[in-house]
N, C-alpha and C positions, 0 to 999 in steps of 0.2 A: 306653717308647720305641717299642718294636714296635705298642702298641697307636695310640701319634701317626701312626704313618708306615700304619699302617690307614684313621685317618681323613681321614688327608690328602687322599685321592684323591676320596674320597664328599663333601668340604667342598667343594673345587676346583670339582667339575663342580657341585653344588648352588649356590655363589655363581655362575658364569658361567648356570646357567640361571634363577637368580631376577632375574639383572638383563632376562634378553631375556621375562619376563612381564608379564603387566599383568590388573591383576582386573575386567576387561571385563566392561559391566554387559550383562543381557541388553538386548534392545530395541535397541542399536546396530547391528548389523547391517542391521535394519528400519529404520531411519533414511539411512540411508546408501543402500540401494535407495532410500528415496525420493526422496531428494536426487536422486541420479543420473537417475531415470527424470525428475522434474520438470527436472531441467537442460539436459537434452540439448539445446534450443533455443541455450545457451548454451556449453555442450563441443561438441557437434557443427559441422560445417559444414554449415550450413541456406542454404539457397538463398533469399533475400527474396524475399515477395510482390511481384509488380508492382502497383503499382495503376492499376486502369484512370484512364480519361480522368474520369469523373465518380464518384467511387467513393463507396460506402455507407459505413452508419456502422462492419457490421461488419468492411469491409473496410480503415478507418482500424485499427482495434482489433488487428487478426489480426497487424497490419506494427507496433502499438506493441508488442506483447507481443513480439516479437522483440527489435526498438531500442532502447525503453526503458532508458537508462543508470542509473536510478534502480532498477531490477525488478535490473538484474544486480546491482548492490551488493548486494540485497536477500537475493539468491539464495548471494553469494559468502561474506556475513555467516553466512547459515548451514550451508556449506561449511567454513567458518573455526569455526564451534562443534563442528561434528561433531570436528573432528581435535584439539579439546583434550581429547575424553574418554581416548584412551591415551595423553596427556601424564599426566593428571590421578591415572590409574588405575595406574602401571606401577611399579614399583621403581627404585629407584636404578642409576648405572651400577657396572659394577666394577672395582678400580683394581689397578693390576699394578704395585707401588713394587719397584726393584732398585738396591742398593749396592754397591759393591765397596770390598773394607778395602785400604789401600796400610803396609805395613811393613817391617820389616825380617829377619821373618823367613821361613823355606825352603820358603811354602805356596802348594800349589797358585792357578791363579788361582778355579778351581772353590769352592774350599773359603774362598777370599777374596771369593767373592762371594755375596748374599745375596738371593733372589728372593721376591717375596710376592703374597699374592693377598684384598686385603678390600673391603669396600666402597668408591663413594667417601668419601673423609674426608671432603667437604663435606655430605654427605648421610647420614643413619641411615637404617638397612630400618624401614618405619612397620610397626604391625601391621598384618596383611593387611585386616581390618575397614576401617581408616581409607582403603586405596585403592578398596576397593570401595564406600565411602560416597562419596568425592569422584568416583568414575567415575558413581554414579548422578547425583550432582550436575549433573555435567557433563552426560547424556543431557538433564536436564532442561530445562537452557540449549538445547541444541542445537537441542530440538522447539519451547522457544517462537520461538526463531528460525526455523523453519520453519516456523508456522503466520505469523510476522509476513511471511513472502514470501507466503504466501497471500493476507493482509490486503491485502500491498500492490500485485499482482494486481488485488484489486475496487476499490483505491483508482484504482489505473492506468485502471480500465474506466470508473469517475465521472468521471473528468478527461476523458477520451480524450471519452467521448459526452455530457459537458456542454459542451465547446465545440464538438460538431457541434451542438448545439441553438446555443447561441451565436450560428454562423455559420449557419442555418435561420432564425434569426428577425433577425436582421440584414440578410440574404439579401429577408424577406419586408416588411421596415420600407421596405430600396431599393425594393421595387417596389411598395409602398403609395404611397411621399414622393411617386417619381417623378409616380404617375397624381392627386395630390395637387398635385403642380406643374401637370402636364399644365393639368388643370381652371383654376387662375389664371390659369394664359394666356389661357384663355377670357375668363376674366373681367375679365382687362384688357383684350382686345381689344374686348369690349362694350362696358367702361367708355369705353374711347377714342374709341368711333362715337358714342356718347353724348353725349359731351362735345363733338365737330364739329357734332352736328350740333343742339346747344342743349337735347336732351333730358334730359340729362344734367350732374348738377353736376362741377368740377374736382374738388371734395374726394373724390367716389363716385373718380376715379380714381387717386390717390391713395393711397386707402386699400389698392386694386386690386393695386395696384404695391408698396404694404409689407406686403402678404399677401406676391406672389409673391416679392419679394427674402427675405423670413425662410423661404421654403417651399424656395426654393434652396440656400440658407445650409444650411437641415437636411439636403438631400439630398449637400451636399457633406461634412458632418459625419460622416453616416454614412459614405462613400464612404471617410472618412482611418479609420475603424475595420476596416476589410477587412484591413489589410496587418498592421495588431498583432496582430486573431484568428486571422489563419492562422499567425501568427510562434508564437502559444502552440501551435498544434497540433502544428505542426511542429515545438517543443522535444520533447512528448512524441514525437511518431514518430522523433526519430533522425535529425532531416532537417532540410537547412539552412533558414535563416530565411524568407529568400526565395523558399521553393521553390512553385512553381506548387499553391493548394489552391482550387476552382473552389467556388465558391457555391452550398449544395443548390436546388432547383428545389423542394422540397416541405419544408413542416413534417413534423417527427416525426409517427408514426401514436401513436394513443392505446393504451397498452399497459393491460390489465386489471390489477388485482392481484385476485382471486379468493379470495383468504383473508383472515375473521375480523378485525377490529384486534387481541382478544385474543392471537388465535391468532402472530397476524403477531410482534406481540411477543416472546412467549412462545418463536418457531423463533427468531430473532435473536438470545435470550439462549443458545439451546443452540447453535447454529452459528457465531456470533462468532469469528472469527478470535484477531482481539486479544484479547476477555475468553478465553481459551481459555489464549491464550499467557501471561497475567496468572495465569491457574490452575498454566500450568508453570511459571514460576517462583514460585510460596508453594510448590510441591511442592519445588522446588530450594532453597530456603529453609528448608524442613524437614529435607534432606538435610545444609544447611551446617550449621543446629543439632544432629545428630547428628554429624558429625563433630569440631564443637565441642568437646562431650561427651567423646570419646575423647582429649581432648588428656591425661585421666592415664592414659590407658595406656602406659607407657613403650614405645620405640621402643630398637633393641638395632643393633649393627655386630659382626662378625665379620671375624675375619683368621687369614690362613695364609702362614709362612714359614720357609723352607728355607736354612739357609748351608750351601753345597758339603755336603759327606758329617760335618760338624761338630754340625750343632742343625738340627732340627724344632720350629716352635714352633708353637701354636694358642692364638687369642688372643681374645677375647669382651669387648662392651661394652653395658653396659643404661643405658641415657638416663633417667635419673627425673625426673618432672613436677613439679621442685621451684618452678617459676616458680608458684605457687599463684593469688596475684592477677592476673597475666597471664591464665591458666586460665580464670579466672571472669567477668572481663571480657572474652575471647572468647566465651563461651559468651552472655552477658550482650548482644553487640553480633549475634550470629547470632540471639539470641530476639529483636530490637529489629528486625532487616532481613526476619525472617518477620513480625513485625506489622506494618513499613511496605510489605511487598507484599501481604499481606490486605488491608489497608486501600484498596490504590491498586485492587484487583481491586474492590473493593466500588462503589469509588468508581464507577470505567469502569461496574459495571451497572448502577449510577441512573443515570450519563449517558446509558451505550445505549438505559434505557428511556426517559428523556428525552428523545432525540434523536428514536428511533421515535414520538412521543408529535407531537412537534412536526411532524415529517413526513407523519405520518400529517393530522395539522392540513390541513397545505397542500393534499396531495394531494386531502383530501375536500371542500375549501373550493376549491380548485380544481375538481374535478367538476362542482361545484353551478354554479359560477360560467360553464363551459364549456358545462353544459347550458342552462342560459338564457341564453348568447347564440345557442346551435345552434338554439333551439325556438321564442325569443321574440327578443331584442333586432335581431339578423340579417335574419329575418324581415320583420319590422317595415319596419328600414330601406329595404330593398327595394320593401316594399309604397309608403313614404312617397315614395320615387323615382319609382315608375309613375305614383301620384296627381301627384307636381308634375310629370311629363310629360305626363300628363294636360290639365294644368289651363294648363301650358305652350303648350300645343298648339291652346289656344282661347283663349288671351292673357289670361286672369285670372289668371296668375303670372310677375313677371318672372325672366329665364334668371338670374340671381343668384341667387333660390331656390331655385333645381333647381339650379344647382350647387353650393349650401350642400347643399342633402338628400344630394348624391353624395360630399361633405367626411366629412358624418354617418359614412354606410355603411363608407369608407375608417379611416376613427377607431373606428369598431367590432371593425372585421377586425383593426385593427393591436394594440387591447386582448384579441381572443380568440387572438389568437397568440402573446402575451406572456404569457396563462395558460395555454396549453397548454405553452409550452416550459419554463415554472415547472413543472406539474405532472411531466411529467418527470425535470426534475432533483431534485423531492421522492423520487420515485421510485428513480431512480438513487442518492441518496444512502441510501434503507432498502436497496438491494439491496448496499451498499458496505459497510454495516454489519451485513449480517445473512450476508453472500457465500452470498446466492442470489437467482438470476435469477428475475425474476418468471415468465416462461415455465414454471420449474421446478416452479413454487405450483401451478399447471392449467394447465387444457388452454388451447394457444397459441388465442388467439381476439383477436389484436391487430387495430384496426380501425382504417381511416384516418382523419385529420382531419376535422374536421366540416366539411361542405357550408359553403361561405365565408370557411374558414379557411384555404384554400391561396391 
């Protein structure tokens, strides 16, 4: 009995301080600094960017990474995993059961009553192994969710500056169509003196007239696409639908990529966001089938209780892992969710290299396409302009030709604008998938639109 009433005190404080631990994996802490330092945008009170009167693309960009309702989820989700690791990892609570006996005979109330101290009932103390596997578990959740706010960061950056290309070449279609209209008027007005004055057939005006009706029709067409492309922008900034977004005055400049196709690849698969985050969870899938495995270590509860000055009791219980087939079929369903996330990881790197593969397509076949019309087709056009002004000018071409040659030149400009703003967004999507800015690759040497492209 002396020897109970010894260990009474050392069980006591030993169960109260195993419930307030937890077998916290290392790398938490680092995890959680990063959260924070990446959040702050989001915990803090930040001041919004203004945006000026005609703002850049990066200036769109700097005000979504802020508003972005999408990025905060993103960010909150991995806030939200951080804080299941000392769920995951910690001991049970511990339960404080008291009775009091009512009878009839002469005893104290002390001695009638009965105080204890054990785990919770609903819960056994796991071996310390199985919280320290489940807290690594947890860390591993936690990082791929912090790399997938990374991801969705470069994802936010595609979207934000594919619809300023978007509205750049939308931008550059109105003021092609318009000077496209322009010209028909001309050539209806021709048509019309033509036709007064007998030199001219009805049908030449005519036709004049269902040029310029279908050439205004386009300009109005485009004109009802303004108010949807800014409405997308404006979802991503955080900003109402309607909100004033001005029309760039220039195409995108032509950004270099400066690295390798091999190479380009090759950084994409090592800096991947996502395939990254695909790596932390097989790693966290490795951690569940190790814990799996511990399911036959039995798992034990302990209790201690005192009636008034009457009985000291200490009490012990060991959990056996007698659910055998249970057992085995967890272990059996944790080997089964590490091969379905190897597999899904493997999968994401064909795609990524696939994806790169195809972008990289565009982007080169855009080059090529962008250079011949910067060195040859452009060119040309112009020259073919001078010659029918030329030949205008001495009346061996009527003003119909030369304003078809000038249709040409407009229909040129409107196709190398259209691949430059492709190129780009090829662009923008290996930098979304690789989250690295091309700038990063070498040295910034971005050049503007080619001579006739603005």
């Amino acid at each position: 009995m002396n020897a109970l009433r010894r260990l009474s005190v050392p069980l006591s404080i030993a169960l109260i301080a195993l419930a307030g631990c937890a077998m916290r994996p290392a790398g938490e802490d680092a995890e959680r600094r990063s959260a924070a330092e990446a959040g702050r945008p989001f915990t803090d009170t930040i001041v919004l960017p203004i945006l000026p009167e005609n703002p850049k693309p990066e200036e769109y960009l700097r005000f979504a990474f802020i508003r972005n309702a999408d990025l905060h989820a993103r960010y909150w989700e991995w806030r939200s995993a951080i804080e299941r690791i000392p769920q995951d990892s910690s001991f049970p609570n511990v339960a404080l059961p008291f009775s009091v006996m009512f009878d009839n005979q002469h005893m104290s109330l002390w001695d009638r009553t009965t105080l204890g101290l054990s785990n919770d009932p609903m819960s056994d103390i796991p071996f310390p192994t199985k919280l320290s596997t489940a807290g690594r578990e947890a860390l591993e959740e936690a990082r791929a969710a912090g790399l997938r706010f990374e991801a969705a960061k470069f994802l936010l950056q595609d979207k934000v500056l594919s619809a300023c290309d978007d509205l750049a070449l939308l931008a550059e279609s109105l003021r092609i169509q318009q000077e496209n209209a322009d010209l028909l008027r001309l050539m209806v007005r021709l048509a019309a003196t033509r036709t007064q004055t007998g030199a001219g057939a009805q049908e030449e005006l005519l036709k004049a007239q269902t040029a310029l009706d279908l050439a205004v029709n386009g300009l109005e067409n485009l004109k009802s696409q303004v108010a949807p492309a800014a409405a997308k922008l404006n979802a991503l900034l955080g900003r109402p639908a309607d909100a004033p977004v001005p029309l760039p005055a220039v195409l995108p400049a032509i950004r270099p990529l400066p690295v390798p196709d091999a190479d380009l690849i090759r950084l994409g698969s090592e800096r991947s966001p996502e395939l990254q985050a695909l790596a932390r969870e097989v790693r966290g899938r490795e951690e569940a089938l190790a814990l799996a495995k511990q399911a036959y270590i039995p798992d034990f509860g302990l209790s201690f209780s005192i009636t008034g000055s009457i009985a000291q009791t200490l009490g012990g219980m060991l959990v056996l892992p007698t659910r055998l087939q249970a057992i085995r079929a967890g272990i059996e369903e944790a080997r089964a969710n590490l091969q379905a996330a190897a597999a899904a990881r493997t999968q994401y790197e064909r795609d990524l290299a696939a994806g790169f593969v195809l972008n990289l397509y565009l982007l080169r076949n855009d080059d090529r396409q962008i250079k011949l019309f910067q060195e040859t087709i452009l060119p040309r056009a112009r020259q073919m302009i001078e010659l029918a002004q030329n030949s205008y000018s001495t009346g061996s071409l009527p003003f119909s030709d030369l304003v078809e040659a000038e249709r040409e030149l407009l229909n040129a400009r409107l196709v190398a604008a259209q691949l430059l703003v492709e190129r780009d967004k090829a662009l923008l999507s290996i930098e979304s998938w690789s989250a690295v800015d091309a700038e990063a690759m070498g040295p910034r040497a971005a050049s503007p639109a080619p001579e006739g492209m603005k």
